[in-house]
TINUSE-694691 format. One record per residue: residue number from 1; residue in three letters; x, y, z of N, C-alpha, C in turn. Coordinates in steps of 0.1 Angstrom, whole numbers, padded with zeros to 4 digits. Layout:
% residues N
+-----+---------+-------+-------+-------+-------+-------+-------+-------+-------+-------+
! num ! residuo !  n_px !  n_py !  n_pz ! ca_px ! ca_py ! ca_pz !  c_px !  c_py !  c_pz !
+-----+---------+-------+-------+-------+-------+-------+-------+-------+-------+-------+
! NUM !     ALA !     X !     Y !     Z !     X !     Y !     Z !     X !     Y !     Z !
...
+-----+---------+-------+-------+-------+-------+-------+-------+-------+-------+-------+
This chain:
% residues 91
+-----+---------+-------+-------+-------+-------+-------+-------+-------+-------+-------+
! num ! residuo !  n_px !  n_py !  n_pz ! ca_px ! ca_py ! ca_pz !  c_px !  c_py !  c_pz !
+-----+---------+-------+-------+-------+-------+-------+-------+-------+-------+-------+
!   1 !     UNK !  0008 ! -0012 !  0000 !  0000 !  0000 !  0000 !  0009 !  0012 !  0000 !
!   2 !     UNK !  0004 !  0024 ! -0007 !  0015 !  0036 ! -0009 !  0000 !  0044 ! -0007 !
!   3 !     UNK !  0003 !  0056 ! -0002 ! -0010 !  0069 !  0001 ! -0004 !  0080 !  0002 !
!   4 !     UNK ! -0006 !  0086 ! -0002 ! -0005 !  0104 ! -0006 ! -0017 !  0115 !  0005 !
!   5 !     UNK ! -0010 !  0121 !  0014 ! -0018 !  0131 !  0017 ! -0018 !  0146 !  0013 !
!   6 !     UNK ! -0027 !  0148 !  0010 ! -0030 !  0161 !  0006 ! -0043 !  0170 !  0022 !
!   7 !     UNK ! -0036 !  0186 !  0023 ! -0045 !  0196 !  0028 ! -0052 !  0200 !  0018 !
!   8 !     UNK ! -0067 !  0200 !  0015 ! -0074 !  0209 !  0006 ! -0082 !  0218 !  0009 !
!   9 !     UNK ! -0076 !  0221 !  0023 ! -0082 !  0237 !  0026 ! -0095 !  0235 !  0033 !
!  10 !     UNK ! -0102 !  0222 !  0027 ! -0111 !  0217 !  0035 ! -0112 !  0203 !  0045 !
!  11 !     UNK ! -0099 !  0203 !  0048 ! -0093 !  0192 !  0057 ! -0083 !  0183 !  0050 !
!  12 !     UNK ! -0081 !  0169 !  0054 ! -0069 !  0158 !  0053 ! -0079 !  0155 !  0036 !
!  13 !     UNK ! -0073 !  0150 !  0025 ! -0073 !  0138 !  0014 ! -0063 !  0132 !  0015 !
!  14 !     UNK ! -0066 !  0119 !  0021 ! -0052 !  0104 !  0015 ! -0061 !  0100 !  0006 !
!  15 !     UNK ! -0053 !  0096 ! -0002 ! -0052 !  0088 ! -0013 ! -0046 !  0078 ! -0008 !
!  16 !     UNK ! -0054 !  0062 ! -0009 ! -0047 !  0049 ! -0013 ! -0049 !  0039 ! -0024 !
!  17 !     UNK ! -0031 !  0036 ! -0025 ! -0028 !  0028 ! -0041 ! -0028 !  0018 ! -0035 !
!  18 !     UNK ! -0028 !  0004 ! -0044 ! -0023 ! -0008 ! -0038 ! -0033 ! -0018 ! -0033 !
!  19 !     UNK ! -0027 ! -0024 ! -0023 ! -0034 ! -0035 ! -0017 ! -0035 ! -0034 ! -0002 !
!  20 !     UNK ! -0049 ! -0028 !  0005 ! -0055 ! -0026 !  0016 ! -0052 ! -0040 !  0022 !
!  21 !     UNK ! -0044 ! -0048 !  0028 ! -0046 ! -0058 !  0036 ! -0039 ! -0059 !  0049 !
!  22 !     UNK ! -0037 ! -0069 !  0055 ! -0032 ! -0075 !  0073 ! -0021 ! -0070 !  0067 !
!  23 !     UNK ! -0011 ! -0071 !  0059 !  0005 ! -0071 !  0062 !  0007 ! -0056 !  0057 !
!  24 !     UNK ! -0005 ! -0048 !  0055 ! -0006 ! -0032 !  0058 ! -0006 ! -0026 !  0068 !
!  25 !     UNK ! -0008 ! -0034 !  0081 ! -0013 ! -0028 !  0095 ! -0006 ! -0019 !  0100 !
!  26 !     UNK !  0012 ! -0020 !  0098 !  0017 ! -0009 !  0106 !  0022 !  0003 !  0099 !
!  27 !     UNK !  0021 ! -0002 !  0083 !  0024 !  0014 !  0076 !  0007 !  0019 !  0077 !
!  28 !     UNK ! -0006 !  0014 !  0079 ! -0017 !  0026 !  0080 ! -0010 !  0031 !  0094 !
!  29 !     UNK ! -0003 !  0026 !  0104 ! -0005 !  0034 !  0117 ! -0002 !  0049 !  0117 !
!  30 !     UNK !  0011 !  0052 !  0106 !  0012 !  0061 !  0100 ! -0002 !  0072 !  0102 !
!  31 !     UNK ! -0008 !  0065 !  0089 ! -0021 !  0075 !  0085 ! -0027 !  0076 !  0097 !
!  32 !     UNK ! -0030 !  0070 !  0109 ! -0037 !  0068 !  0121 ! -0027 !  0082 !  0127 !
!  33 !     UNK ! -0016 !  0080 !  0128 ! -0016 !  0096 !  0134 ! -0015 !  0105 !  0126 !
!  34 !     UNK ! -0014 !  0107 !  0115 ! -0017 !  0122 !  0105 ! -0034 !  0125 !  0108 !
!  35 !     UNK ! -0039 !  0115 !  0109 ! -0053 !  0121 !  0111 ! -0058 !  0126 !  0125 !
!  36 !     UNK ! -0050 !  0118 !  0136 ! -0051 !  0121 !  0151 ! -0045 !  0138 !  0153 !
!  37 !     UNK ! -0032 !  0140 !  0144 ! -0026 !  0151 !  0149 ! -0033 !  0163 !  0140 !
!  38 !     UNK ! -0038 !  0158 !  0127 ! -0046 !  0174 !  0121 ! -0059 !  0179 !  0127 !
!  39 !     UNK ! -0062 !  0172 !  0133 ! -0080 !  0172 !  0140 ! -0092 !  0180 !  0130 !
!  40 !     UNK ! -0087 !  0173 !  0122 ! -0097 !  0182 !  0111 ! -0105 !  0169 !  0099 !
!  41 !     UNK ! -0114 !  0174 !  0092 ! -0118 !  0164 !  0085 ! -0110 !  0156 !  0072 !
!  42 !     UNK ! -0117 !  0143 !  0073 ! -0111 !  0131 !  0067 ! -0112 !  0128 !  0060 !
!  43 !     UNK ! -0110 !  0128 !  0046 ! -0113 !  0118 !  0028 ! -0103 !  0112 !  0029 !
!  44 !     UNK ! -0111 !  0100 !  0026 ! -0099 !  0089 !  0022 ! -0109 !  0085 !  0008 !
!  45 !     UNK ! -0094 !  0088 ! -0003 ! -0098 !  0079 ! -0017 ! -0098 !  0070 ! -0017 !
!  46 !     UNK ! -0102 !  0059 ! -0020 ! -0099 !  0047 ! -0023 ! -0104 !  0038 ! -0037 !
!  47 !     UNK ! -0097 !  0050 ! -0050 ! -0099 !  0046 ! -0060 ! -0084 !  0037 ! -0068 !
!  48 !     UNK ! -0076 !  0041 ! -0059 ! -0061 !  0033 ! -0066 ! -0062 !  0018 ! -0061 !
!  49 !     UNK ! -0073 !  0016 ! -0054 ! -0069 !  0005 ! -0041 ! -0074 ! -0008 ! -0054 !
!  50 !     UNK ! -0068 ! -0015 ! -0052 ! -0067 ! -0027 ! -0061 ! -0074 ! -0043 ! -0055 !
!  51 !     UNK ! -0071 ! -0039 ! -0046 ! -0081 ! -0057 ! -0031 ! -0077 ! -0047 ! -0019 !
!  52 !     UNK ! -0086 ! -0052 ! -0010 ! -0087 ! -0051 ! -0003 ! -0094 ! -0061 !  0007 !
!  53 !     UNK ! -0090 ! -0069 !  0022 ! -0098 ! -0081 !  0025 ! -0099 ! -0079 !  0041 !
!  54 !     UNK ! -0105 ! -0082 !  0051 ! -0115 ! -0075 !  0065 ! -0106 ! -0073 !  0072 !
!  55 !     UNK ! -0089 ! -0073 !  0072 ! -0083 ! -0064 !  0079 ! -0083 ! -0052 !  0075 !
!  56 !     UNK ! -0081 ! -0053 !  0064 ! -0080 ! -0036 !  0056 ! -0093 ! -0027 !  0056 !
!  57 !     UNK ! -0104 ! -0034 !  0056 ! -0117 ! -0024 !  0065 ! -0114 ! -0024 !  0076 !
!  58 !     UNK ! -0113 ! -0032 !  0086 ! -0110 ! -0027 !  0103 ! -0100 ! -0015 !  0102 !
!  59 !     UNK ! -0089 ! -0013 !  0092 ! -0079 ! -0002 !  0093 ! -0089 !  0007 !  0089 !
!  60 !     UNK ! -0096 !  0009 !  0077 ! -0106 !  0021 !  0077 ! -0114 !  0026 !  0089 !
!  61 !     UNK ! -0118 !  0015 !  0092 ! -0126 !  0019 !  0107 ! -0121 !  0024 !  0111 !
!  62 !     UNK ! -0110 !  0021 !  0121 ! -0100 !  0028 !  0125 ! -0098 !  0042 !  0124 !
!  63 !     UNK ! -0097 !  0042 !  0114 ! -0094 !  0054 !  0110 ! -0105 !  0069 !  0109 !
!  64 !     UNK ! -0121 !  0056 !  0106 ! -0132 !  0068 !  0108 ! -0131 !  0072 !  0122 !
!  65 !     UNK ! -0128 !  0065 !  0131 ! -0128 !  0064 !  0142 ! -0123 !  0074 !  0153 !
!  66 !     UNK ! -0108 !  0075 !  0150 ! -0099 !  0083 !  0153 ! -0104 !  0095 !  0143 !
!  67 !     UNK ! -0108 !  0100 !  0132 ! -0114 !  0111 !  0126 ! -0124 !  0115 !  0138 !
!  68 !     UNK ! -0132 !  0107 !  0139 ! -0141 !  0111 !  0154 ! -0141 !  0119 !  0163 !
!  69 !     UNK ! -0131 !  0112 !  0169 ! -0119 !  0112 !  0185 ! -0116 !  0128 !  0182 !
!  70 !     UNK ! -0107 !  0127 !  0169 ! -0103 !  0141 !  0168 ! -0113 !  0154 !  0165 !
!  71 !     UNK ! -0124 !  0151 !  0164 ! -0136 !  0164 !  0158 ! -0139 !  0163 !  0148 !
!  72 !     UNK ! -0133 !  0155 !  0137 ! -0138 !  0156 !  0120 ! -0145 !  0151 !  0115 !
!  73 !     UNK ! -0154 !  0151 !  0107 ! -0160 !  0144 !  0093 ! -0149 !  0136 !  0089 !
!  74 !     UNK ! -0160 !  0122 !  0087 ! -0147 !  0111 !  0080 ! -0156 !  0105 !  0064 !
!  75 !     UNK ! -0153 !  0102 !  0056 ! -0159 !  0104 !  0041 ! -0145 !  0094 !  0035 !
!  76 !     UNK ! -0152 !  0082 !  0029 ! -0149 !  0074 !  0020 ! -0151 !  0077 !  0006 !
!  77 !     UNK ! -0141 !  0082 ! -0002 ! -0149 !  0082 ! -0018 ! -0137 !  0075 ! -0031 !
!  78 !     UNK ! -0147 !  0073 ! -0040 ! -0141 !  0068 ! -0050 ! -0140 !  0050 ! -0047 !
!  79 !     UNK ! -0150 !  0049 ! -0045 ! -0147 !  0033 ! -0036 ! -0150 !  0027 ! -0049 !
!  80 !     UNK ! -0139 !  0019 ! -0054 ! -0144 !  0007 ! -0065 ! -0157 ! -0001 ! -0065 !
!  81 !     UNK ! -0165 ! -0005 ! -0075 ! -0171 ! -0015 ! -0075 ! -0172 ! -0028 ! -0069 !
!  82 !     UNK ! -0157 ! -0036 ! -0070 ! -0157 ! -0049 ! -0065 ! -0151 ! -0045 ! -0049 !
!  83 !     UNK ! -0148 ! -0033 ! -0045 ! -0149 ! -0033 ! -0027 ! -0164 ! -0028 ! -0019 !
!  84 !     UNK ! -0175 ! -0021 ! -0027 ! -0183 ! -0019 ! -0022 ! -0192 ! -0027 ! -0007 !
!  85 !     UNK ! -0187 ! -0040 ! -0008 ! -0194 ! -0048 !  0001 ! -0182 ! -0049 !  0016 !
!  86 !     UNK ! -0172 ! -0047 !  0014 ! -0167 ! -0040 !  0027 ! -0167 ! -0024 !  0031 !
!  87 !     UNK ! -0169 ! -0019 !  0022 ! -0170 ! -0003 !  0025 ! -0182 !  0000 !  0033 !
!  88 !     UNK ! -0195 ! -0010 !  0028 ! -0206 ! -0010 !  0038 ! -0210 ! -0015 !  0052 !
!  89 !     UNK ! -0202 ! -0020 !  0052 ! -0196 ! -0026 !  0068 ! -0192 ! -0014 !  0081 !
!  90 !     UNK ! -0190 ! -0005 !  0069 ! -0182 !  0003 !  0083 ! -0196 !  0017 !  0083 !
!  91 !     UNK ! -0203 !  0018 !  0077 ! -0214 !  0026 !  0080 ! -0227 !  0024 !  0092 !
+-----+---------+-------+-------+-------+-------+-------+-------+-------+-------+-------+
């Protein structure tokens, strides 16, 4: 997995490329504090993402999560077709 963050003035965009899985867990921890320490709202793309499998939604969770914690809006977009059925897990 590789992710790009961007400020757009209206909070955090990561972009993630790659493959959302378990042997991603400690490079998201990364993303887990960029979003803890900006306290502001959350996009995460997730149109580069290629598989993704129920560790790699729990890191999403995660992540809306700590978006929470910190005060922001957390917003999933660009969600491929064939991940749609884990992206709805976490709503």
């Amino acid at each position: 997995m590789e992710f790009r963050v961007e400020n757009n003035g209206n909070g955090l965009r990561i972009e993630l490329d790659g493959e959302l899985t378990f042997e991603n867990h400690r490079d998201f921890k990364e993303i887990l504090g960029i979003i803890k320490d900006a306290q502001d709202d959350v996009e995460i793309s997730l149109k580069g993402l290629s598989s993704m499998d129920s560790a790699g939604a729990g890191m999403l969770k995660l992540a809306q999560d700590k978006a929470g914690q910190s005060g922001g809006a957390f917003s999933l977009t660009e969600v491929p077709d064939d991940l749609q059925a884990f992206v709805s897990l976490l709503k």
